[in-house]
C-alpha positions as CSV (number, residue, x, y, z in Angstrom):
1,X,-99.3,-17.6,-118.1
2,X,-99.5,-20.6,-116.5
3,X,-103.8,-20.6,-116.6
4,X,-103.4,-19.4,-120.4
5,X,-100.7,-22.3,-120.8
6,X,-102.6,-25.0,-119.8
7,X,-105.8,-23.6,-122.2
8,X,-103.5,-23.6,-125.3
9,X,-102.1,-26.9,-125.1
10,X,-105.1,-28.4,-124.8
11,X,-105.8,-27.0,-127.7
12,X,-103.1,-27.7,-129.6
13,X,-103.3,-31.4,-128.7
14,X,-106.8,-31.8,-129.9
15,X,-105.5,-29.9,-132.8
16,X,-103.0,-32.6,-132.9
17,X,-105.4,-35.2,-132.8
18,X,-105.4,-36.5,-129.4
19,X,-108.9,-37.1,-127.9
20,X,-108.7,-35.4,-124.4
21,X,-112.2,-36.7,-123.6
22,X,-114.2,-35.1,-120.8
23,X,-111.2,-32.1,-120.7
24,X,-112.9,-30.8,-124.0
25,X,-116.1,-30.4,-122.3
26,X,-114.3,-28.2,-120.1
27,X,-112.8,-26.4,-123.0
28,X,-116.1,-25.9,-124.5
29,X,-118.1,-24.6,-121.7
30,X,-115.6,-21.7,-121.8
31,X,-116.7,-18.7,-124.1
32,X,-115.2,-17.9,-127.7
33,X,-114.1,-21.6,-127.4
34,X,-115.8,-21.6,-130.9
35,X,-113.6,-19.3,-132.6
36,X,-110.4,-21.3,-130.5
37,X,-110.1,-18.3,-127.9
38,X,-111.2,-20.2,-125.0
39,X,-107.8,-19.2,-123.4
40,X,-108.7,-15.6,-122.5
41,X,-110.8,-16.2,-120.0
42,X,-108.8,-18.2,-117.9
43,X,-105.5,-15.5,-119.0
44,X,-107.8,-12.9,-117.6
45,X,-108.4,-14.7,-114.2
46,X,-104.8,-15.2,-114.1
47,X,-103.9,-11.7,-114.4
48,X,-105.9,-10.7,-111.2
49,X,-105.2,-13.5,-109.3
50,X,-101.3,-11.9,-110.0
51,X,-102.2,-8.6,-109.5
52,X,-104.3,-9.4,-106.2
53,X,-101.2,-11.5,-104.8
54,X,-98.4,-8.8,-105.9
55,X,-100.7,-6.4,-103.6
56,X,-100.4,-8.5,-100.8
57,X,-96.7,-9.2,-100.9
58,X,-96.7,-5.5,-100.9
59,X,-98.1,-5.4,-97.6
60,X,-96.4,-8.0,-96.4
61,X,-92.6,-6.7,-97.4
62,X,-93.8,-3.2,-96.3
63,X,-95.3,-4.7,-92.6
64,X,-91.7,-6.4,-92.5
65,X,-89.9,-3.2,-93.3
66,X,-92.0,-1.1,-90.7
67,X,-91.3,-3.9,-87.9
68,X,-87.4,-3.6,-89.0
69,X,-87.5,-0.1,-88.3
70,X,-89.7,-0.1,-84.8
């Protein structure tokens, strides 16, 4: 959310009018910026990055519990 969040209002405030200078040549290198979906790549990094890191708290909680126990 938060990768997708900063995508869209940097959209929205070019929308808006605001000139966000070399930011929107970040915006544009991404793909489907053309069509104002340039969000979904960084939505789609942000899911694995969460996915990757709720694995590994896994672990950690379940290394805890197992060390409780011994």
């Amino acid at each position: 959310v938060l990768f997708t969040g900063v995508f869209a209002l940097m959209g929205g405030l070019t929308t808006f009018g605001l000139d966000l200078g070399s930011l929107e040549s970040v915006r544009a290198i991404l793909p489907f910026y053309s069509v104002g979906l340039e969000w979904i790549v960084p939505a789609i990094a942000g899911a694995v990055i969460g996915i990757l890191l709720s694995g590994f708290d896994r672990k950690v909680e379940t290394a805890k519990a197992v060390e409780i126990k011994g």
